[in-house]
VOBA-1610 file (N, C-alpha, C; in pm, whole numbers, padded with zeros to 5 digits, always signed):
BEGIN
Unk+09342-07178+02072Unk+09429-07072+02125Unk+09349-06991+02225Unk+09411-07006+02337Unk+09305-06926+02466Unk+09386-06791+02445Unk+09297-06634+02428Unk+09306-06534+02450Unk+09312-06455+02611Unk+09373-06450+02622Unk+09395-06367+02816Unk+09321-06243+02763Unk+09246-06148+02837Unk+09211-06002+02848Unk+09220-05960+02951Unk+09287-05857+02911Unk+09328-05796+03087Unk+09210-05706+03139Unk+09186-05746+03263Unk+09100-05735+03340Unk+09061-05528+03358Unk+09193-05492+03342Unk+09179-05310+03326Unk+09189-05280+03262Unk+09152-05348+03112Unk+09126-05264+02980Unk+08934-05318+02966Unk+08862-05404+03048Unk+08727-05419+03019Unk+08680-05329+03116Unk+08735-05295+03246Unk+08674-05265+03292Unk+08667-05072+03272Unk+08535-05008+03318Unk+08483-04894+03275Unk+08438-04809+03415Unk+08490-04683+03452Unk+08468-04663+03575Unk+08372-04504+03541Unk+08287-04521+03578Unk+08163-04457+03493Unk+08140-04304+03620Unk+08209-04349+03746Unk+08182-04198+03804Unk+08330-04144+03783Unk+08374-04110+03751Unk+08514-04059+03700Unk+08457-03963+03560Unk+08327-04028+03429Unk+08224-03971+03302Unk+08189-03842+03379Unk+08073-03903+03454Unk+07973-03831+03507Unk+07914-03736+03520Unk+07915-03624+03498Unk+07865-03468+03528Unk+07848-03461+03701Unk+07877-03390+03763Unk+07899-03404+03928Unk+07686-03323+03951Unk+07646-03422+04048Unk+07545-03350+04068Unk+07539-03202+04110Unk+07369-03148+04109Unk+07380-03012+04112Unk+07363-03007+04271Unk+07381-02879+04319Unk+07395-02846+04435Unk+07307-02801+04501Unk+07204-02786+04612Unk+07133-02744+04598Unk+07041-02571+04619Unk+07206-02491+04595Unk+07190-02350+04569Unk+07141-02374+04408Unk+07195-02492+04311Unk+07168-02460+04201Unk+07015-02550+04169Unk+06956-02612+04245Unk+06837-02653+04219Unk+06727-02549+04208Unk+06743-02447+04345Unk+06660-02347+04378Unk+06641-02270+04267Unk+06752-02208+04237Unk+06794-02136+04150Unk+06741-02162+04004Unk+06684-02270+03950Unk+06692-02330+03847Unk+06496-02327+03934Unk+06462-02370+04016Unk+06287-02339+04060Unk+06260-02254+03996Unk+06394-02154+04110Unk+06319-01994+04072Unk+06283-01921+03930Unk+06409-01963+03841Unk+06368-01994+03699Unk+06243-01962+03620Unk+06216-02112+03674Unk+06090-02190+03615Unk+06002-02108+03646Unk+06000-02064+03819Unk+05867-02020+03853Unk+05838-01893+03787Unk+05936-01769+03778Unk+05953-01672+03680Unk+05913-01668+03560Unk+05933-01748+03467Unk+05892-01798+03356Unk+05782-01830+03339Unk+05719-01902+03433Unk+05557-01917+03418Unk+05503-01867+03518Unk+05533-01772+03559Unk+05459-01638+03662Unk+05449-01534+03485Unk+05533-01499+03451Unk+05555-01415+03295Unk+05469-01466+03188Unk+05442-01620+03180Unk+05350-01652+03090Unk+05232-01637+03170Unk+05177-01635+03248Unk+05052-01604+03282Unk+05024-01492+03334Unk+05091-01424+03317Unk+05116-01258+03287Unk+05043-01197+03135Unk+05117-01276+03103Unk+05068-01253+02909Unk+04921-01323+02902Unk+04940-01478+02969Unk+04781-01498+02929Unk+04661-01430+03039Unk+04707-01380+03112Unk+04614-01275+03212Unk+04604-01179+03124Unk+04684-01110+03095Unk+04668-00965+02934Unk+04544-01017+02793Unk+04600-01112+02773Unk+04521-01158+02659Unk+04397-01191+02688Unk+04387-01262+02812Unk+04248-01274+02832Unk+04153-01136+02864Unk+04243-01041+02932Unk+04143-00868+02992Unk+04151-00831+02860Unk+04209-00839+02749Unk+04185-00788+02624Unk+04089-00871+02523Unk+04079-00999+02573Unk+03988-01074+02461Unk+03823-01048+02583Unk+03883-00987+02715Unk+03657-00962+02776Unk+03635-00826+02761Unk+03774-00725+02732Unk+03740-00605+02702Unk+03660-00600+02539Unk+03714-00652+02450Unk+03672-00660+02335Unk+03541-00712+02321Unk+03520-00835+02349Unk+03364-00917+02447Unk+03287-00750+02468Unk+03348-00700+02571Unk+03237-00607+02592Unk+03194-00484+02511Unk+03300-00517+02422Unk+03282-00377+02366Unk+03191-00420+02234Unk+03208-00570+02194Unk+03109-00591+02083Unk+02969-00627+02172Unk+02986-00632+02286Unk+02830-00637+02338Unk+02781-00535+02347Unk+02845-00430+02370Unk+02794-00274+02397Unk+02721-00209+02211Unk+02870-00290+02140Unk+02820-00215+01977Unk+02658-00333+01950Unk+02654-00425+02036Unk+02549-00516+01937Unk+02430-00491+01991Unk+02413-00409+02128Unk+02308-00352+02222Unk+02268-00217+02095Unk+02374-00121+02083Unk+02393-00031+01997Unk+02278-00047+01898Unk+02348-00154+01823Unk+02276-00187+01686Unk+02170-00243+01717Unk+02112-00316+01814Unk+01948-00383+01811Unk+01877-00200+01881Unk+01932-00191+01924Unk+01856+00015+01951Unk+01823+00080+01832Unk+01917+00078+01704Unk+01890+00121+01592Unk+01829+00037+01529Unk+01828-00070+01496Unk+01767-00124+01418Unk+01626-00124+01464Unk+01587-00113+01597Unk+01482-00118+01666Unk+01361-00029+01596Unk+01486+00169+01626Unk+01408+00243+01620Unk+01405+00306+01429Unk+01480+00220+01352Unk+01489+00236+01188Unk+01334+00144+01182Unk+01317+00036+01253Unk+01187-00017+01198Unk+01092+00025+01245Unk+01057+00090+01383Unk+00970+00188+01428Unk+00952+00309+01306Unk+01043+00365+01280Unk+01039+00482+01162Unk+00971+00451+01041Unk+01062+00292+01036Unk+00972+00258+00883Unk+00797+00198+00870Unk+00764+00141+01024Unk+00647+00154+01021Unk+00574+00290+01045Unk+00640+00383+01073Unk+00581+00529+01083Unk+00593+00537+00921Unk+00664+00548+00859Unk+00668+00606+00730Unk+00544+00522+00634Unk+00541+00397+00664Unk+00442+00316+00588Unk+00285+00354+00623Unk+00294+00465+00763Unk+00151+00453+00777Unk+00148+00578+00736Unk+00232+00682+00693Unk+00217+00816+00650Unk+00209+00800+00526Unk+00278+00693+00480Unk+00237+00692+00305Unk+00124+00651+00278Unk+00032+00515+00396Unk-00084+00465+00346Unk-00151+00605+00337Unk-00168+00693+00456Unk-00229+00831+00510Unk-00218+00910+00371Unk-00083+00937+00376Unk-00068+00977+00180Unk-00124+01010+00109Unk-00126+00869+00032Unk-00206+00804-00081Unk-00308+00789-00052Unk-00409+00781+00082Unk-00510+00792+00113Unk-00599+00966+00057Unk-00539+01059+00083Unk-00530+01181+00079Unk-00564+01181-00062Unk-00407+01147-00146Unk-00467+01180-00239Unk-00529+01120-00340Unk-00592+00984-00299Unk-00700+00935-00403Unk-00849+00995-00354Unk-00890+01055-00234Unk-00946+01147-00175Unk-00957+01268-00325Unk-00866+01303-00267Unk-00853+01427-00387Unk-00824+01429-00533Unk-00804+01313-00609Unk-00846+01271-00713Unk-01010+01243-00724Unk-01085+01200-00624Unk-01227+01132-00624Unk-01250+01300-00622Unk-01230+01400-00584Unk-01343+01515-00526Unk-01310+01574-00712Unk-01202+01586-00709Unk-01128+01654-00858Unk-01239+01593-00937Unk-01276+01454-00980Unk-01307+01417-01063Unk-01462+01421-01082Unk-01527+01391-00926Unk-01676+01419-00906Unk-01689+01587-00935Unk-01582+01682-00914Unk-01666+01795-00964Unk-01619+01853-01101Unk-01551+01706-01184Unk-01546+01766-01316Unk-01640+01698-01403Unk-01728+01643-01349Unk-01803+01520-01351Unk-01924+01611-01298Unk-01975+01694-01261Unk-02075+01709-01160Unk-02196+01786-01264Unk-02134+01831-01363Unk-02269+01924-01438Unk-02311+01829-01556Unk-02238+01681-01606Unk-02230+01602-01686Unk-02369+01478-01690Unk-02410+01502-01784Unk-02486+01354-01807Unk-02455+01259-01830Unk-02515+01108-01879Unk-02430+01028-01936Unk-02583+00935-02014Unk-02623+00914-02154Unk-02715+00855-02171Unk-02685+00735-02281Unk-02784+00613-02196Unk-02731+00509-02265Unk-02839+00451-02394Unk-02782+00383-02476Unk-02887+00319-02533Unk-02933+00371-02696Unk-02847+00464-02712Unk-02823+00545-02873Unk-02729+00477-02949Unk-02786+00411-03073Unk-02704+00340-03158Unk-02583+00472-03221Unk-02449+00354-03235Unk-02345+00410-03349Unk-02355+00409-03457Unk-02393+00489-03515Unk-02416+00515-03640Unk-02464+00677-03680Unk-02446+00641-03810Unk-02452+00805-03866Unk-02569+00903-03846Unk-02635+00829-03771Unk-02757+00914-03707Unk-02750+00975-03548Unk-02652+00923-03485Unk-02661+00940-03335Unk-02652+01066-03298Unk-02625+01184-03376Unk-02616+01329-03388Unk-02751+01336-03370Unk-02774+01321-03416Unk-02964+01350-03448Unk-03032+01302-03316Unk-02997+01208-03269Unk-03103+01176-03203Unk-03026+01191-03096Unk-02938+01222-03062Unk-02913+01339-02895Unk-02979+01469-02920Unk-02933+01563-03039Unk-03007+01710-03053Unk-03158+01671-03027Unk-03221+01577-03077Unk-03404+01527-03041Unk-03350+01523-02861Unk-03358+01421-02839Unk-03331+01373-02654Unk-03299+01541-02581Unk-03226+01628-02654Unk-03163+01717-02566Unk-03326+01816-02548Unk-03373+01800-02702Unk-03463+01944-02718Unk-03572+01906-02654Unk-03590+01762-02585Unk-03711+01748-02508Unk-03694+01751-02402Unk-03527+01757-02330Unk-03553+01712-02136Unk-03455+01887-02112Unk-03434+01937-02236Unk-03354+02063-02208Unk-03324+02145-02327Unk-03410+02198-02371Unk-03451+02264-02488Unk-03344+02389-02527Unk-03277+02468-02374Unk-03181+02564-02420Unk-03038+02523-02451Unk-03009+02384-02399Unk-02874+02337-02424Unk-02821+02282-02548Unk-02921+02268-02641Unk-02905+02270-02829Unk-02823+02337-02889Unk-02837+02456-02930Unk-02733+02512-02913Unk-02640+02523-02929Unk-02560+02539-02841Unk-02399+02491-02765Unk-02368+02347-02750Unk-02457+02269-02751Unk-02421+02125-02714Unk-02297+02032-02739Unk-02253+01988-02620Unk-02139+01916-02668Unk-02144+01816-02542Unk-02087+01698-02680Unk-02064+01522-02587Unk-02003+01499-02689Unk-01985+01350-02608Unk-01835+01258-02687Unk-01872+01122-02650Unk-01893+01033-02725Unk-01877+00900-02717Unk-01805+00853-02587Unk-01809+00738-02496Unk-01782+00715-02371Unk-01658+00585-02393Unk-01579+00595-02344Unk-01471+00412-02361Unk-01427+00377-02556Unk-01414+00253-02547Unk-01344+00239-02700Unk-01418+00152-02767Unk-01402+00198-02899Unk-01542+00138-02999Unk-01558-00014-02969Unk-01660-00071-02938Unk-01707-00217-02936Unk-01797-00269-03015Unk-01787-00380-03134Unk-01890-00419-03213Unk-02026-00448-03124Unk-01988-00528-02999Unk-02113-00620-02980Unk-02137-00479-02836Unk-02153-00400-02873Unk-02230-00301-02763Unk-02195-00169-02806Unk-02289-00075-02766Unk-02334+00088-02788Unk-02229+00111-02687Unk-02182+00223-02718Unk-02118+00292-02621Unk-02210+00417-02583Unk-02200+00437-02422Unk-02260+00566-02377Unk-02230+00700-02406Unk-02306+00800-02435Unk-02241+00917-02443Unk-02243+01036-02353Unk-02125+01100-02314Unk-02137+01180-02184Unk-02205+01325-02209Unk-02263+01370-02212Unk-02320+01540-02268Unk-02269+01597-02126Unk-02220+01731-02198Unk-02172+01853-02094Unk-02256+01937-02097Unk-02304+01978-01968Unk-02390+02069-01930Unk-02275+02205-01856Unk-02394+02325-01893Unk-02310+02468-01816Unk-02313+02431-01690Unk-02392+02413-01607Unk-02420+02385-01436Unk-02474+02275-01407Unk-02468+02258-01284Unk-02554+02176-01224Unk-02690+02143-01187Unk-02752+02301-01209Unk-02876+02354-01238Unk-02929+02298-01389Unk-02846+02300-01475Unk-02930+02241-01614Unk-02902+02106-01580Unk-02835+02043-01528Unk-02842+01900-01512Unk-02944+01841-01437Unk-02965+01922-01337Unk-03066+01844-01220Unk-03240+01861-01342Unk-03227+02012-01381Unk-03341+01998-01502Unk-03356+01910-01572Unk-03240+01860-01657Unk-03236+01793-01743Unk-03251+01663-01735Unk-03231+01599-01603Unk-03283+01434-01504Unk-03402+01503-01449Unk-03485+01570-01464Unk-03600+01616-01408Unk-03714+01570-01517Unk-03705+01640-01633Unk-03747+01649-01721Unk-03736+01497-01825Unk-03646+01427-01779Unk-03712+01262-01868Unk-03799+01204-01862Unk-03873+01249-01742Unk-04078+01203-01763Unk-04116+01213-01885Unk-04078+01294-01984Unk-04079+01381-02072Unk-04084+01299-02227Unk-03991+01190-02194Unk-03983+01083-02300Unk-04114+00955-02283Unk-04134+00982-02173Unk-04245+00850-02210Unk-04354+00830-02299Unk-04303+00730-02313Unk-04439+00652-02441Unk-04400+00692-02601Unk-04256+00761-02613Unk-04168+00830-02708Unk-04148+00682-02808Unk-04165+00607-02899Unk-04093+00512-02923Unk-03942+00505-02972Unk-03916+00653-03004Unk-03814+00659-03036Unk-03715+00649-02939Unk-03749+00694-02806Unk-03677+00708-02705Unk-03726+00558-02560Unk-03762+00452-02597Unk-03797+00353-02512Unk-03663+00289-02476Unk-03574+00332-02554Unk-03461+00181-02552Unk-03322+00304-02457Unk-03403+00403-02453Unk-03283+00531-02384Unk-03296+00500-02251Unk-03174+00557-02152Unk-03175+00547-01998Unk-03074+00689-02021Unk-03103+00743-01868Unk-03004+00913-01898Unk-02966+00925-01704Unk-02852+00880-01697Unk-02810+00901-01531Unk-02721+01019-01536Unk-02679+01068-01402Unk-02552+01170-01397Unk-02443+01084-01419Unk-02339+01195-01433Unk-02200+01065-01476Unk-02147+01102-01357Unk-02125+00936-01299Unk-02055+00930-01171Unk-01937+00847-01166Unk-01846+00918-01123Unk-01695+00846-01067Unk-01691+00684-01092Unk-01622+00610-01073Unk-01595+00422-01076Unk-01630+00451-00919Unk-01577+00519-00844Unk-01589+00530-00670Unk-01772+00533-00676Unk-01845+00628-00754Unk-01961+00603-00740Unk-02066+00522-00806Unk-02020+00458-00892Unk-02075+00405-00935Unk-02077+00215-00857Unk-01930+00222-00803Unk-01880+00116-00689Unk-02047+00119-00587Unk-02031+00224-00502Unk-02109+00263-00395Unk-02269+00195-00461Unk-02328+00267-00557Unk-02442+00258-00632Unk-02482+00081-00634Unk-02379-00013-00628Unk-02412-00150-00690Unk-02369-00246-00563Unk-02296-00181-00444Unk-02256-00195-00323Unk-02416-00223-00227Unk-02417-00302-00115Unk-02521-00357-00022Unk-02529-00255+00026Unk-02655-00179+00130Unk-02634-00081+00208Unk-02542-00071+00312Unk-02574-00185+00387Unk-02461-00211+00533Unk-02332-00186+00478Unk-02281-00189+00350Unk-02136-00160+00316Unk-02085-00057+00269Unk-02195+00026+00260Unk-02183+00135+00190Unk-02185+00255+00303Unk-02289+00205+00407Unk-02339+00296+00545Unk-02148+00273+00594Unk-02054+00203+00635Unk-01925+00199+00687Unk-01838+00320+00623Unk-01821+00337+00439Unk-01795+00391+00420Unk-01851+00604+00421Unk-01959+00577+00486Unk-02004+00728+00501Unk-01913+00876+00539Unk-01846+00841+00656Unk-01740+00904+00712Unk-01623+00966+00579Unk-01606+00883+00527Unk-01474+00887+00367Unk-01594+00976+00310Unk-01682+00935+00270Unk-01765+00982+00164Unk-01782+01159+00227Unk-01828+01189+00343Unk-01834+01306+00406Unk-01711+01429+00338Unk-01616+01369+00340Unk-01545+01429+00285Unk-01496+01499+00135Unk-01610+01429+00060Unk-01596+01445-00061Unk-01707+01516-00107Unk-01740+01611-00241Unk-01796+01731-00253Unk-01957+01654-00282Unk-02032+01728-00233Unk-02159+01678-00235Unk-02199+01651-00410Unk-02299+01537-00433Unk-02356+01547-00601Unk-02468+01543-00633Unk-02519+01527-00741Unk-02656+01538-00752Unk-02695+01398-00697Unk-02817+01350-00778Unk-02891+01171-00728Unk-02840+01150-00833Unk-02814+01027-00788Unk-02676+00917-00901Unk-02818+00802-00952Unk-02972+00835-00967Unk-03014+00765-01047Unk-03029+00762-01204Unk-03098+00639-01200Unk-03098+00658-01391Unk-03262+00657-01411Unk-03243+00711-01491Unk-03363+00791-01536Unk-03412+00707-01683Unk-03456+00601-01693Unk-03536+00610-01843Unk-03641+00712-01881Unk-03714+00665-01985Unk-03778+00713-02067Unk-03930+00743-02002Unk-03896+00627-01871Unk-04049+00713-01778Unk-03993+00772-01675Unk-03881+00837-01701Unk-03847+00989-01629Unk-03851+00931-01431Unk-03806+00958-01345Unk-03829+00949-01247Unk-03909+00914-01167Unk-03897+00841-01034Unk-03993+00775-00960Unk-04086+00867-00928Unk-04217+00838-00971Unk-04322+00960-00859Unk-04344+00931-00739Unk-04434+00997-00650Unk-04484+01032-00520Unk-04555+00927-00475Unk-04600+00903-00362Unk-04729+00849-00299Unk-04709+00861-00205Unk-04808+00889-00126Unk-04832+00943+00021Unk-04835+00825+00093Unk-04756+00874+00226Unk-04794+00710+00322Unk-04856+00813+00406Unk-04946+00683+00490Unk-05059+00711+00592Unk-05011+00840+00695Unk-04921+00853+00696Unk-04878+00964+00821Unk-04868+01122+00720Unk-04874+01118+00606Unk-04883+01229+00536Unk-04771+01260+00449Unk-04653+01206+00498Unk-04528+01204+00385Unk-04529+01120+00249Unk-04466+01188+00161Unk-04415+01103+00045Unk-04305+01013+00086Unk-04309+00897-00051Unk-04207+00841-00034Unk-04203+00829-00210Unk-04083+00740-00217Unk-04046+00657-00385Unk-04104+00580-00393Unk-04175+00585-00538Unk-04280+00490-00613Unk-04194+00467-00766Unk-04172+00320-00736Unk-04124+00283-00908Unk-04236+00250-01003Unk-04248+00313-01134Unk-04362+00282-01215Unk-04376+00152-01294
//
């Protein structure tokens, strides 16, 4: 069975659909648009950007700011670290003078056993190198009891005058047997006693510090043959002679 199709029901006339083109008042028009539109967006991103180099500058200005302070907080704090060394310099200064002149009229003699006799035999030691300080006499055992060693004992003197007598006068013990095993120095500071066991060259650096601090007697020790004597050198002066 042959089907006929009529020829004006296939066919489709497609500009008759169409949308009629635009004109070209309405092309322009439709530019101008566009161009508006992104003249306006780069309006906004021109804004955003003077606000994202204003901000830029303003954290460069605060971060200049802050390396200025932080600069001059660590300048301060090395000022403050050298006023505290200065400080504490000061006052271990003035702890050393405090202590050398509470220390300054004091003996210190070593070599007297612990035991129930050691009374006795300081009042002997005292009545031979300082006969008026009996008496009144007063000392005290030195540091904390130790089996395997004597502890020193410090004797308090009125002045400095009975002290320098009293290291004068340990010539006084020699050939004593009771008194061979005795030694009798001034009592000096840890600072002087440091100095005392110190090289000269290291000790000559510290002079300047030392200047400052209250003059003392001679920081020697004195056994039982009492002090160095004399001997003349060729030009006519004395000097120190160890016996």
């Amino acid at each position: 069975m042959v089907v006929n199709h009529s020829p004006k029901k296939d066919c489709i006339n497609i500009g008759e659909d169409s949308p009629p083109e635009p004109t070209l008042y309405q092309i322009l028009y439709a530019i101008n648009d566009a161009r508006a539109d992104m003249n306006n967006k780069l309006d906004t991103l021109a804004n955003r950007i003077n606000m994202i180099e204003k901000t830029t500058d303003d954290m460069k200005c605060s971060l200049h700011e802050l390396t200025l302070k932080n600069t001059e907080m660590e300048t301060n704090i090395l000022a403050n670290k050298k006023n505290c060394r200065e400080l504490q310099s000061e006052i271990n200064i003035l702890k050393e003078t405090t202590d050398r002149l509470w220390r300054k009229n004091n003996i210190v003699v070593f070599g007297i056993p612990e035991n129930n006799f050691h009374q006795g035999s300081i009042v002997d030691l005292m009545q031979i190198i300082l006969p008026e300080s009996v008496p009144n006499l007063k000392f005290e055992r030195i540091g904390k009891p130790d089996e395997n060693s004597e502890r020193p004992i410090r004797i308090y003197l009125p002045t400095a005058m009975h002290k320098k007598q009293a290291l004068s006068n340990c010539h006084k013990l020699k050939g004593l047997d009771t008194f061979k095993k005795i030694s009798v120095r001034p009592d000096m500071t840890k600072e002087q006693q440091l100095q005392r066991k110190t090289p000269v060259q290291t000790r000559s650096k510290s002079r300047a510090e030392n200047q400052r601090l209250p003059a003392t007697s001679s920081s020697n020790t004195y056994n039982s043959a009492g002090p160095p004597k004399k001997r003349s050198k060729p030009n006519g002066t004395d000097e120190a002679m160890d016996d």
